[in-house]
C-alpha positions as CSV (number, residue, x, y, z in Angstrom):
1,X,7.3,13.5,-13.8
2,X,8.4,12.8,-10.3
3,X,6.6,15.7,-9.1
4,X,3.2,14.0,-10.4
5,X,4.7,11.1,-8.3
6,X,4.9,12.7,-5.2
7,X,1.4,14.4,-5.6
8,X,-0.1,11.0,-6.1
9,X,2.0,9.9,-3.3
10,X,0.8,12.7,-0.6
11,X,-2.9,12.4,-2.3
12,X,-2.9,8.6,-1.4
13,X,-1.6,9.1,2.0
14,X,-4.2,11.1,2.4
15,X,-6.3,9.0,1.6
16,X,-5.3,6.3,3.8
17,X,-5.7,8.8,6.6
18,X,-9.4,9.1,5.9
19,X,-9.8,5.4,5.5
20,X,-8.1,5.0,8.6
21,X,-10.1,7.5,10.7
22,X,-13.2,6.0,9.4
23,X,-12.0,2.6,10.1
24,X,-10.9,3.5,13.6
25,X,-14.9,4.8,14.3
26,X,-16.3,1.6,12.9
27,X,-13.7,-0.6,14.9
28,X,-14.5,1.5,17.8
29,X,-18.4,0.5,17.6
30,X,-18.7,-2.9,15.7
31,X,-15.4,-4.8,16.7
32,X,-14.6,-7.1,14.5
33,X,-11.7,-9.6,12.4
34,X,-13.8,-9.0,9.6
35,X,-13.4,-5.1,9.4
36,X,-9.4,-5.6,10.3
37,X,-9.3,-7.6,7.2
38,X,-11.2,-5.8,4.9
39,X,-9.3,-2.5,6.0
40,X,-5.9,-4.2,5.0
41,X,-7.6,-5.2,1.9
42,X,-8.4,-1.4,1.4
43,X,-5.1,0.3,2.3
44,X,-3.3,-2.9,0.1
45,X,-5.3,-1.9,-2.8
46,X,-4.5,2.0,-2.4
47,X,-0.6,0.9,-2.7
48,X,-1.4,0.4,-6.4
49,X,-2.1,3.1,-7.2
50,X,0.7,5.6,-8.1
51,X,2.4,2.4,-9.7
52,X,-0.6,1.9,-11.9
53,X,-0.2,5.7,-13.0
54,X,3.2,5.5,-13.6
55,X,6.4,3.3,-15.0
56,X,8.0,1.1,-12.7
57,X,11.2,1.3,-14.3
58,X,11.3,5.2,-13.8
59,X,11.5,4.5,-10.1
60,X,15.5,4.0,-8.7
61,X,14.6,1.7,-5.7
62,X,10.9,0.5,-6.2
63,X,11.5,-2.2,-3.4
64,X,12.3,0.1,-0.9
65,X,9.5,2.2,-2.2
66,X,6.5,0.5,-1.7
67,X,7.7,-1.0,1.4
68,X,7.9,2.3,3.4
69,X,4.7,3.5,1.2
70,X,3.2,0.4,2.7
71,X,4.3,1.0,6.0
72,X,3.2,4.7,6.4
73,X,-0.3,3.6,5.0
74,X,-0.6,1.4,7.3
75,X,1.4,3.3,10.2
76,X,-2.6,4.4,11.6
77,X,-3.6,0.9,12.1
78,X,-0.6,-0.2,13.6
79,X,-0.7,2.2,16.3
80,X,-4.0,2.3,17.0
81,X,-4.4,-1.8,17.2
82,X,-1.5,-3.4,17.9
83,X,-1.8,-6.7,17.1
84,X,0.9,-9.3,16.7
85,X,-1.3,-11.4,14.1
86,X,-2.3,-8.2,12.5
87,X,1.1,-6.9,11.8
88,X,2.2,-10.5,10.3
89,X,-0.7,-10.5,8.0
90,X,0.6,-6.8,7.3
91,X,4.1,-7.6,6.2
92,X,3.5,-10.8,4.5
93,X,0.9,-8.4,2.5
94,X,3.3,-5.7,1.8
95,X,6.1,-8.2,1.0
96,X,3.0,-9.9,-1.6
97,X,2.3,-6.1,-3.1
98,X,6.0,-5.5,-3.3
99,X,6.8,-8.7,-5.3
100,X,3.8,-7.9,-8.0
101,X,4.9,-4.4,-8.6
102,X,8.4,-4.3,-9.1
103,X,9.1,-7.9,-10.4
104,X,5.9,-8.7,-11.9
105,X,6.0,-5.0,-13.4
106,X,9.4,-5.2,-14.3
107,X,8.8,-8.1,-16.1
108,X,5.8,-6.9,-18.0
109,X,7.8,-3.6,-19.1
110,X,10.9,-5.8,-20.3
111,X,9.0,-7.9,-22.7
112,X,6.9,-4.9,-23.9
113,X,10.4,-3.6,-24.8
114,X,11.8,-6.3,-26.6
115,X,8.9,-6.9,-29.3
């Protein structure tokens, strides 16, 4: 089971490095706020998805987790914009994604469990 994991994990990160190249091109020849949001929109979506696929409760340390799956997705934009605003908006994202999947989840799997 965790090697399915991992596969989704690498095939995301992937993934992200497409959307990133893509997003760097486009940022590169119509600069805009607009594009740097809907990119974090993007990337904050493609966190979901290996926690969609599996059980949250299977995972030892889902904090930590999604907030260096989070960072690596969005390692690319980071570097390539560095942007004080950008990186707030980044970690206040993250911090959002982190408390829906492993609380929220949690939460959903626990009362699942006791009915």
């Amino acid at each position: 089971m965790k090697d399915r994991f991992f596969k989704i994990l690498i095939l995301t990160t992937l993934t992200s490095i497409i959307i990133n190249f893509v997003y760097y091109f486009l940022n590169f020849r119509y600069p805009s706020s607009d594009l740097d949001l809907t990119f974090i929109g993007l990337i904050g979506l493609l966190i979901f998805v290996p926690f969609l696929i599996f059980n949250v409760r299977s995972i030892t340390n889902c904090p930590s987790v999604v907030f260096f799956l989070g960072l690596l997705l969005y390692l690319p934009m980071i570097v390539i914009k560095f942007d004080i605003i950008n990186l707030i908006v980044i970690l206040i994202y993250i911090n959002f994604i982190n408390y829906i999947i492993c609380n929220k989840g949690r939460r959903k799997i626990e009362e699942g469990s006791k009915n």
